[in-house]
N, C-alpha and C positions, 0 to 999 in steps of 0.2 A: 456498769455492772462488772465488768472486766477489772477494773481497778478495785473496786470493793473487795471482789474475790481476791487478789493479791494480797491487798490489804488484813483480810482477814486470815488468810495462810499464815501471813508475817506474822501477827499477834498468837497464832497456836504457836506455831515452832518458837517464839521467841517467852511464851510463858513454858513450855518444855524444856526450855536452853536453861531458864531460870530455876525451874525444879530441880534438873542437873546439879546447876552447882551449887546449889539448897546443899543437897545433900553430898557433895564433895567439898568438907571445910579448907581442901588445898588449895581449891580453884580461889575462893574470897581470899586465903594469905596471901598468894601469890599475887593476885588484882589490886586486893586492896591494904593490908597491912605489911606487905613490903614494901611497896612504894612510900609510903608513909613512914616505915622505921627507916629507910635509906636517905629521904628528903632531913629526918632529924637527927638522921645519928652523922650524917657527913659536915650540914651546917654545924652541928656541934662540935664536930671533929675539929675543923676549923674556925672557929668562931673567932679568934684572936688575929685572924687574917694573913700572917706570915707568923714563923717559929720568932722565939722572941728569947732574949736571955741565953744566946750559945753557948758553950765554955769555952774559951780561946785563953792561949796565955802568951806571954813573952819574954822574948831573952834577948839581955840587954848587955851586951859586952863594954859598951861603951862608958855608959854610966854618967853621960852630963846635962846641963840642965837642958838642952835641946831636944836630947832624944827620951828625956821625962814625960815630953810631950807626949811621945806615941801613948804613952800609958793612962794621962788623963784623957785623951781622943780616945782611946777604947773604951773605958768607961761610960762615956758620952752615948756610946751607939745602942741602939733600939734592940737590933737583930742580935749582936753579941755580949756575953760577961765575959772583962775581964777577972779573971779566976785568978791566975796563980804568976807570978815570975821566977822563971827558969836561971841556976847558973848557967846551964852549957845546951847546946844545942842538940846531945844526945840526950841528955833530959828530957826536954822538950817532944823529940820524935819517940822515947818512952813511954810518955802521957799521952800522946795519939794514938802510940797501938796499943796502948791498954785501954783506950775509948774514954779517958776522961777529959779531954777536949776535942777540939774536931781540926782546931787548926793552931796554929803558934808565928808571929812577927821575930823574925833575926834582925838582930840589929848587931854587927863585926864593931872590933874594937879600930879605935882611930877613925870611925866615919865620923864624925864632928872638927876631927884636925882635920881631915881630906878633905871636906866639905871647903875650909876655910883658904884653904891649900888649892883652890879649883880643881883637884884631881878626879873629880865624880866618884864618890863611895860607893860602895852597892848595896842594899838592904834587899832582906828575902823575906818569902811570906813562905807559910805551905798548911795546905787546907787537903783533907780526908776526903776526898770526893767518891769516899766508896757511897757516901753518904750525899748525894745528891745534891738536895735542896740546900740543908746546914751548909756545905761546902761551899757552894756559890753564894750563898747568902755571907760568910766570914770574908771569900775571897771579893764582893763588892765592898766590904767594909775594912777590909784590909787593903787594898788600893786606895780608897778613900784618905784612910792614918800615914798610909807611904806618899800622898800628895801633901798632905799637911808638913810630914820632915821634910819632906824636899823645900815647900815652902819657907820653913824655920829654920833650912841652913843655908839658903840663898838668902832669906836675908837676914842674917847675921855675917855673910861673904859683904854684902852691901853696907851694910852698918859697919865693917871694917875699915869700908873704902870710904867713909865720910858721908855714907849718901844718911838723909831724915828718914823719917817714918813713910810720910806723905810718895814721896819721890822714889823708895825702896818699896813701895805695894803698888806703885803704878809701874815701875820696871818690872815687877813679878809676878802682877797679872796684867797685863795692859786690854784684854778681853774677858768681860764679865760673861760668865757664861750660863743661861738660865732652864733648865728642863722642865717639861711642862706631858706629864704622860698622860695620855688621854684615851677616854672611855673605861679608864680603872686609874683613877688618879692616883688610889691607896694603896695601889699595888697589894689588893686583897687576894690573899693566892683559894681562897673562901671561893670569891666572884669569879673568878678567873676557871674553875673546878667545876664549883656546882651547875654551873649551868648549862654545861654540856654534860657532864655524867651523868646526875640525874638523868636527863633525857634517855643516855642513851644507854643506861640500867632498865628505863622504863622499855625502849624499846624492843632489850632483849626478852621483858619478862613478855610484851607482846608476841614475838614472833614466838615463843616456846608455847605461850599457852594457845596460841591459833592454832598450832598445827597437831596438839597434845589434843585439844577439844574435836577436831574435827577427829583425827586417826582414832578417836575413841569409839567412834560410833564405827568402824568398822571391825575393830579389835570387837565390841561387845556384838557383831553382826543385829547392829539397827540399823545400817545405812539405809536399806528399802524401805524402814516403815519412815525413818526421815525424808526420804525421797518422795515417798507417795504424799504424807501432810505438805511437801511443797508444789503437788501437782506434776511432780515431776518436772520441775525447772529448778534449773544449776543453781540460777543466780537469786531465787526466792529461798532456795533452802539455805544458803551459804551467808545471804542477809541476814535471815530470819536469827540464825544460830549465830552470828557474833555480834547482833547486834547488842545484848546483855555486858556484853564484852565491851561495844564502843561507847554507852555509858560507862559505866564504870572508870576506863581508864580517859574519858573524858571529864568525870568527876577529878579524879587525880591531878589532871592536868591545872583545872582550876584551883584547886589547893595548893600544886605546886608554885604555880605565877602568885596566887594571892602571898602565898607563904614570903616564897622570896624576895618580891618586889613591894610589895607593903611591910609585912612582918620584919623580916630582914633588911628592906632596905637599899637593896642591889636596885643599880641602874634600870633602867630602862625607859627609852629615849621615849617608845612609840604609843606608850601608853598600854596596859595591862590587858584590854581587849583585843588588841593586836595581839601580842604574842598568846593568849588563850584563841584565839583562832587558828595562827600557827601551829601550836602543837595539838588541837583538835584534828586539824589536816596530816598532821605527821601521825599522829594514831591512828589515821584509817589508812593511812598509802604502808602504815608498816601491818597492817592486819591483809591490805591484801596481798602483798609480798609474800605474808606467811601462808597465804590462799594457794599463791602459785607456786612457792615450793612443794607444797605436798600434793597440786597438782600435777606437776612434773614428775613425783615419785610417789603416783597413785598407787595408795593400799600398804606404803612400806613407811607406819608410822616413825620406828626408829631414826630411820636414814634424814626420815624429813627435820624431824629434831635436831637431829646433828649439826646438819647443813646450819639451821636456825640457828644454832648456838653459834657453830664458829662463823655466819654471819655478823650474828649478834657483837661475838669479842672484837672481831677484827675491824668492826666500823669502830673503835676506839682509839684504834691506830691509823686508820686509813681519814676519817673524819677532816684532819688539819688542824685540831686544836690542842694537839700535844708537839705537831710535826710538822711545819706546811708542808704540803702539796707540789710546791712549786720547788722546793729540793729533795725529791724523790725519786726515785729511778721514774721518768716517763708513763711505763707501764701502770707503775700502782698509783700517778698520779690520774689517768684518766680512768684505773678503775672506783676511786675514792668515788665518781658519779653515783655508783651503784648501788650504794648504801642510803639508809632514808638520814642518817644520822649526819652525812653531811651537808647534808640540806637544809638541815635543819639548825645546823650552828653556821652557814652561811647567812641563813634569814633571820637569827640572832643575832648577829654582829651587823648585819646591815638596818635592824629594825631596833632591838632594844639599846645596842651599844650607839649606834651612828645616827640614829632616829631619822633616816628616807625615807619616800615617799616608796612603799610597797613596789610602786612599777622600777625601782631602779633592781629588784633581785627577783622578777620574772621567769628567769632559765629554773632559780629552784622551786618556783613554787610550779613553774611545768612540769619541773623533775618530777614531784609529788603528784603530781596529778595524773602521769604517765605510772609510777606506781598501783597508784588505785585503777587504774585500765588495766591492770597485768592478769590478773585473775580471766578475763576476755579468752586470752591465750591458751587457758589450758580446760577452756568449757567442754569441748568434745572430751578430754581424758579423765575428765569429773565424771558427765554422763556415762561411761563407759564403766567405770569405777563404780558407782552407782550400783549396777546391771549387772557386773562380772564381778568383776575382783572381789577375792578376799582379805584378810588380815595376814600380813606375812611377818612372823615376829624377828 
């Protein structure tokens, strides 16, 4: 009978939670058609996987048939166009601060006699990295074309000296050397992205509308009449009312996995029920985080917010997936613990990219689970809140 009675509390407060946001069309944008335009409009963004087509250009002082090479080798490349060839190298650095390429190959006059001469020439790149991505992307492809001339004028040095074809590419690479990148072969910057942002967009619209739902009901002074439909227990009313909520962005979660790993076609080692378990777990340990923030600053919906949000931003940087962890100042690498979002692109890389066996990423799925305990901690200043407190704007 005891459990029935719970039972049935949970179903009133949780058909009231849903009348709520009936009638608040913010709470469904926020729930459900953000997440939804954020999953399509970022895969979109990137669809093509890395920038494709850069405009680079080059200057060729030299002008012979060796260093011609650099120019068909640029056209070759995926990441960059070559655009245009420069007389002089103030040219060149004109067309990067007027932004119509992002980087340009120097090639000095007399590197092909130097070359033949053993004197070592020198060739220059130079890549805009105000521009982040493009600029690492031209400056990999532009080490790539200054390996190739170095190749093309060793061995033409060698072809000087009598040596064949054969015996002139085993003197000048005598090591094949093969790369093999793994768990993003395609170096999809798409793959690489979404599947931590995503989440942890999703997160933050979690923790805002936890702690936005509950400071509500004391901003409109219901808390009592919610407190009495739970019987007056913390932890029935606090069920009852997100649980509308853990549907919801439990739906999300499944559209996002189906999306991305079928739809789209992203990795994923462990199979598509694993990680929709994962992030079923990470939506509730980040729903009760947002429990315990505003239990810790009962009645002071603002503050709670706040905190929420710059939780929310900062597990973006603190995560490890733009930055590891382990070149961090100390400090902010043991507080990255704190956040659900890194837990959650730890047991992503360990389950969809690496595809182990769950008990090898344990400590995060504790982590998660010590999350959702955390609400535990501030039941006495719930009850209290409940009983006294008011709305402090």
């Amino acid at each position: 009978m005891k459990y029935r009675g719970i039972i049935g509390r949970l179903k009133t407060i949780f058909r009231r939670e849903l009348g709520i946001l009936s009638r608040r069309p913010i709470f469904l944008f926020c729930m459900f058609f953000m997440p939804v335009i954020c999953v399509i409009f970022f895969t979109s963004l990137m669809r093509a996987g890395l920038p494709t087509d850069l405009p680079m250009g080059l200057v060729d002082e030299d002008r012979t048939h060796v260093t011609r090479i650099i120019a068909r080798t640029m056209e070759a490349f995926e990441a960059s166009e070559f655009t245009d060839q420069y007389d002089s190298f103030t040219e060149a650095r004109e067309a990067v601060q007027r932004g119509e390429i992002y980087g340009f190959f120097y090639i000095p006059k007399g590197t092909t006699e130097k070359a033949l001469a053993s004197k070592q020439p020198r060739v220059s790149f130079y890549t805009n990295e105000a521009y982040f991505v493009p600029g690492t992307l031209l400056m990999k492809d532009m080490m790539t074309a200054s390996e190739i001339l170095s190749l093309a004028l060793t061995r033409e040095t060698l072809y000087a000296k009598g040596y064949n074809e054969d015996d002139a590419m085993a003197a000048i690479r005598p090591i094949v050397t093969e790369a093999h990148p793994l768990n993003n072969p395609t170096l999809d910057y798409s793959v690489y992205l979404s599947n931590i942002l995503l989440p942890g967009i999703l997160i933050l619209l979690i923790l805002l509308s936890t702690t936005y739902t509950i400071g509500l009901e004391w901003k409109q002074k219901t808390q009592r009449i919610w407190f009495r439909m739970a019987d007056y227990s913390v932890t029935t009313a606090l069920a009852g009312k997100l649980l509308p909520q853990t549907v919801l962005y439990s739906l999300m979660i499944v559209f996002y996995d189906v999306y991305l790993y079928r739809f789209m076609g992203f990795p994923c080692n462990c199979g598509i029920a694993a990680m929709m378990g994962i992030g079923i777990l990470t939506v509730v340990a980040s729903q009760a985080f947002g429990v315990f923030l505003f239990g810790v600053f009962s009645g002071q919906m603002r503050l709670a917010m706040c905190l929420s949000s710059l939780w929310g931003i900062l597990s973006f940087s603190l995560a490890g997936f733009t930055y590891p962890t382990t070149a961090m100042a100390p400090v902010l690498g043991h507080l990255a613990a704190l956040f659900p979002l890194r837990h959650y692109y730890l047991l992503y890389v360990n389950q969809a990219l690496n595809g182990y066996p769950i008990a090898y990423a344990w400590p995060s799925v504790v982590a998660l689970l010590l999350f959702i305990m955390l609400p535990l901690a501030v039941n006495r200043r719930y009850r209290v809140a409940f009983l006294k407190y008011h709305y402090k704007p």
